[in-house]
N, C-alpha and C positions, 0 to 999 in steps of 0.2 A: 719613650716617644720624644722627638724632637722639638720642643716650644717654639719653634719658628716653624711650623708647617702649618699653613691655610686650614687644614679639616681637623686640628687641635678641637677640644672640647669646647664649648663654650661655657660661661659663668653659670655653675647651678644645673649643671647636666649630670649626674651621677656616673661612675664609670659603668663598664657595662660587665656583664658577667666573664669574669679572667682577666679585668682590664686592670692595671694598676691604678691606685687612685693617685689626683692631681699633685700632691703632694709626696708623693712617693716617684714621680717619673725623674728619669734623668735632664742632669742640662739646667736646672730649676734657678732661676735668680736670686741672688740679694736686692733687696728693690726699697731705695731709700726716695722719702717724702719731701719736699723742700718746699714749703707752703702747705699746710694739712689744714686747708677750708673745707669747701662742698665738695671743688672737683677734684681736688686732690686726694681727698681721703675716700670717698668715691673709687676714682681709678685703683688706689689701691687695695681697698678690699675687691676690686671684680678681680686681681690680677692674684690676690691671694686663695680665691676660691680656684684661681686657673693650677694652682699650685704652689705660685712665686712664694717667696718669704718677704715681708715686709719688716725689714730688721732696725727702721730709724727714723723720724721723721723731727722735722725744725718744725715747730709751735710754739707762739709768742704765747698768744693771747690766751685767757683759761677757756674759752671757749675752743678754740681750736686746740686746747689739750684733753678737752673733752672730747673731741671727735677724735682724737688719735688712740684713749682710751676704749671709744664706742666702736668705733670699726677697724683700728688696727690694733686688737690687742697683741701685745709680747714685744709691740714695737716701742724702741725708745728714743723718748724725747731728747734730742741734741742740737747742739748747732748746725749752720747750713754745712761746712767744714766738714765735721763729724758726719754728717749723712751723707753726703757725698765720697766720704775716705770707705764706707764703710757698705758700699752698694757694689753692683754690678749693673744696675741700671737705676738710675733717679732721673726723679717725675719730678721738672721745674715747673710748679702751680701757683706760680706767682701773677700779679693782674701783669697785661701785656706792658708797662708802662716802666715795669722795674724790672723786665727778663735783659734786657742787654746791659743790662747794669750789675745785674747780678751772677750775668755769664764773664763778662769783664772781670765783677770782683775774686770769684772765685777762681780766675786764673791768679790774678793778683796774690793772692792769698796763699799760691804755691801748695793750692790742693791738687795729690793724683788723680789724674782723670784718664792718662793711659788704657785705652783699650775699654773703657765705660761707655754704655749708651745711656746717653744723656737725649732726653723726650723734653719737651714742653708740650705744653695746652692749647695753646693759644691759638685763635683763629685766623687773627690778625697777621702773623709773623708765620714763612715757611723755614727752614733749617738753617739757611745764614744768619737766622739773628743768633743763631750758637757759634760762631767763627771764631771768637778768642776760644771754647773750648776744642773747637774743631782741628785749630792751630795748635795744641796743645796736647791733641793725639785721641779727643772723644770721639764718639762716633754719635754725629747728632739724628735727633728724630721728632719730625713736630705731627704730630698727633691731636687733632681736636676734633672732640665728641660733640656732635652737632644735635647736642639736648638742651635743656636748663636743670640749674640743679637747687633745688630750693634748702638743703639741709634734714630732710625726712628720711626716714631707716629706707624709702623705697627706691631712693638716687640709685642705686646700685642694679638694684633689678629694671629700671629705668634704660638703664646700657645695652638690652636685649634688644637685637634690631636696629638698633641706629647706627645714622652714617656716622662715621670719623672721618675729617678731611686730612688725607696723608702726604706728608711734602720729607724726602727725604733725598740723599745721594745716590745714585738709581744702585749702586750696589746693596746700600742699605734698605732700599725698599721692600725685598722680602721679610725681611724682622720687620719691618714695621707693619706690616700689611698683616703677618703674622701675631702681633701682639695686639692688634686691633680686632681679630677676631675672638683673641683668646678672651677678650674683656668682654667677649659676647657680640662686636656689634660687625660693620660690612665698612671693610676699609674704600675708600673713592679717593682717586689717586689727583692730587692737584697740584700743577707746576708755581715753581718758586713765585715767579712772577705773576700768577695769574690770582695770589694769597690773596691780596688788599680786596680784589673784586670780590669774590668770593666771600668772605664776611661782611663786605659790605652787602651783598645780597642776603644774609642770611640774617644778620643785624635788622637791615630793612623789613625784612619779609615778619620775622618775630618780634622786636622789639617796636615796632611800627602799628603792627596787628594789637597789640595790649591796649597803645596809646588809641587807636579809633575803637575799640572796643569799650575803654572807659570813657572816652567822649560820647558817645552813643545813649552810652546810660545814662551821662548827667544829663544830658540834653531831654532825654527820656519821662526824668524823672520833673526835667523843669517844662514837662506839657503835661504834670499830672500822672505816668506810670509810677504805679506805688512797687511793682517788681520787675526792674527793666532787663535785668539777667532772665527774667525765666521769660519774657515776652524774646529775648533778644536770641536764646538759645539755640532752638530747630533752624530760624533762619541762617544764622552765622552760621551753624554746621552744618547747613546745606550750601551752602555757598562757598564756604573754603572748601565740599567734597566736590562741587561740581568745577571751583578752577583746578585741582590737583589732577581732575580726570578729564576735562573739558579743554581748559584753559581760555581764553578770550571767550571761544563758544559757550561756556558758561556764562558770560553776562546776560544779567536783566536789568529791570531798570528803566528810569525815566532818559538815561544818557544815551544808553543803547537803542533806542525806541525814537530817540529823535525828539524828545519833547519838551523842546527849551523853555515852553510856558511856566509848567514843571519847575523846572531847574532853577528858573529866573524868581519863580517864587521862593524857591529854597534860600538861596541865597540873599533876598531880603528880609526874609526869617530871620537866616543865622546874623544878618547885621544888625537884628534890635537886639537879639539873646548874648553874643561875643564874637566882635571883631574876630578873633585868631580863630574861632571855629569858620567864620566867614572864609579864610584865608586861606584854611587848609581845603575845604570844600572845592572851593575852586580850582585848586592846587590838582588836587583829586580827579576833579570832574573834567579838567582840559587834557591831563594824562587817559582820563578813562574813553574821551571822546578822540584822540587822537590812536591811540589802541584797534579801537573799534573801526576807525574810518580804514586803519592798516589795514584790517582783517577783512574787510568788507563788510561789514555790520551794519554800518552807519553812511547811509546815502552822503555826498558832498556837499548838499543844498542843506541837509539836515544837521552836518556838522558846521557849515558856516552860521546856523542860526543859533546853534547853542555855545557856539565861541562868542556870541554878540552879546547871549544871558550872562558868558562868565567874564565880559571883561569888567576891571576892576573900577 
């Protein structure tokens, strides 16, 4: 069976009765590591369940020789150099801040890269930020799994189902599209340019979500909830399920509703508890009331009353 075909197995599916197992099909990678943190050692154990072989991985630190230990076993620890001489495909899992530096260096460095797919993570960055190795005869592929990955034996089984955002050369985009299934998850095809928006939405939407979710609690806890997670639980999970399915028409709410009284109170709350909760609030509640007024939610008479609560 061909590894670059869409209906490949996915991670942790057994073959089926007659079928070769993953490890025994034709075609199978050498698949070297170059950063073995969360998501790198991650992608390679789903890619070695798909069958690949994980033959090398660069680890500094002992804790990332720990995870090259824990989830790639038989893989050996070497240079960037060394993993890359030594792959048929390496997984650049470096933070986005050192990938063109290190796509650079390792041309520099007068590593073969001929005819290698070469993958990064990153969300940030579609396949040009590989151009010195692309100039240099690799075949780049940017792949990022639109999870978080905390360091738990579960990161892996975690890959089941999730989107990958896929930016590659339209010829390369079946291997990639293909190797985003095999790690379990549903490739979604994103043009080069349209990268930066696209993590910034994805950024916003989850790294954003933590930050009002831990503000809530303190705030919570500074009117007296002695367990603001479990007061806070049903709601926020009913709320994030009615925008994923609703969208706008899921709002409720003093904003929605029109009730600047409301709002106007809220916000002189948050000004004696913390400026910067004050700040975002508003922040919050002019986007939410402008939304709304889009959508039709929010009468016009009803939206100029609570832009008058939220001015600063």
């Amino acid at each position: 069976m061909d590894p670059f075909t869409p209906d490949s197995a996915a991670p942790g599916d057994g073959p089926a009765a007659g079928e070769p197992r993953p490890e025994d099909r034709p075609a199978r990678l050498a698949v070297g590591v170059v950063g073995a943190g969360r998501v790198g050692t991650a992608l390679g154990a789903a890619l070695a369940r798909a069958g690949h072989r994980v033959v090398a991985a660069a680890a500094v630190s002992d804790r990332s020789r720990e995870r090259v230990a824990e989830r790639l076993p038989g893989a050996e620890v070497a240079t960037p150099q060394e993993v890359v001489a030594a792959a048929d495909l390496v997984l650049l899992t470096v933070p986005d801040d050192a990938l063109a530096e290190l796509a650079a260096g390792l041309v520099s460095a007068g590593v073969p890269v001929t005819g290698k797919l070469v993958m990064h993570t990153s969300g940030r960055y579609g396949s040009a930020v590989l151009d010195p190795l692309t100039r240099a005869g690799a075949l780049p592929l940017a792949l990022h799994p639109v999870m978080t990955f905390t360091g738990r034996p579960d990161d892996v089984n975690r890959l089941t189902g999730i989107s990958f955002g896929v930016t590659a050369p339209e010829p390369l985009r079946p291997v990639a599209e293909a190797l985003a299934v095999e790690m379990g998850g549903e490739p979604v095809w994103i043009t080069e340019e349209r990268r930066p928006l696209y993590h910034a939405a994805l950024a916003g939407g989850a790294n954003h979500l933590v930050t009002l979710v831990v503000e809530a609690m303190d705030l919570l806890r500074a009117a007296g909830v002695g367990e603001p997670g479990r007061m806070l639980g049903p709601l926020l999970g009913a709320s994030l399920d009615n925008a994923l399915r609703l969208g706008i028409d899921g709002l409720t709410g003093p904003v929605a509703r029109g009730d600047a009284g409301t709002v106007a109170g809220h916000v002189a709350e948050l000004g004696k508890v913390s400026p910067e909760s004050r700040r975002a609030y508003i922040a919050l509640a002019r986007l939410t009331a402008d939304r709304a007024l889009g959508a039709g939610l929010l009468k016009p008479e009803a939206a100029e009353r609570l832009l008058e609560a939220l001015a600063d």
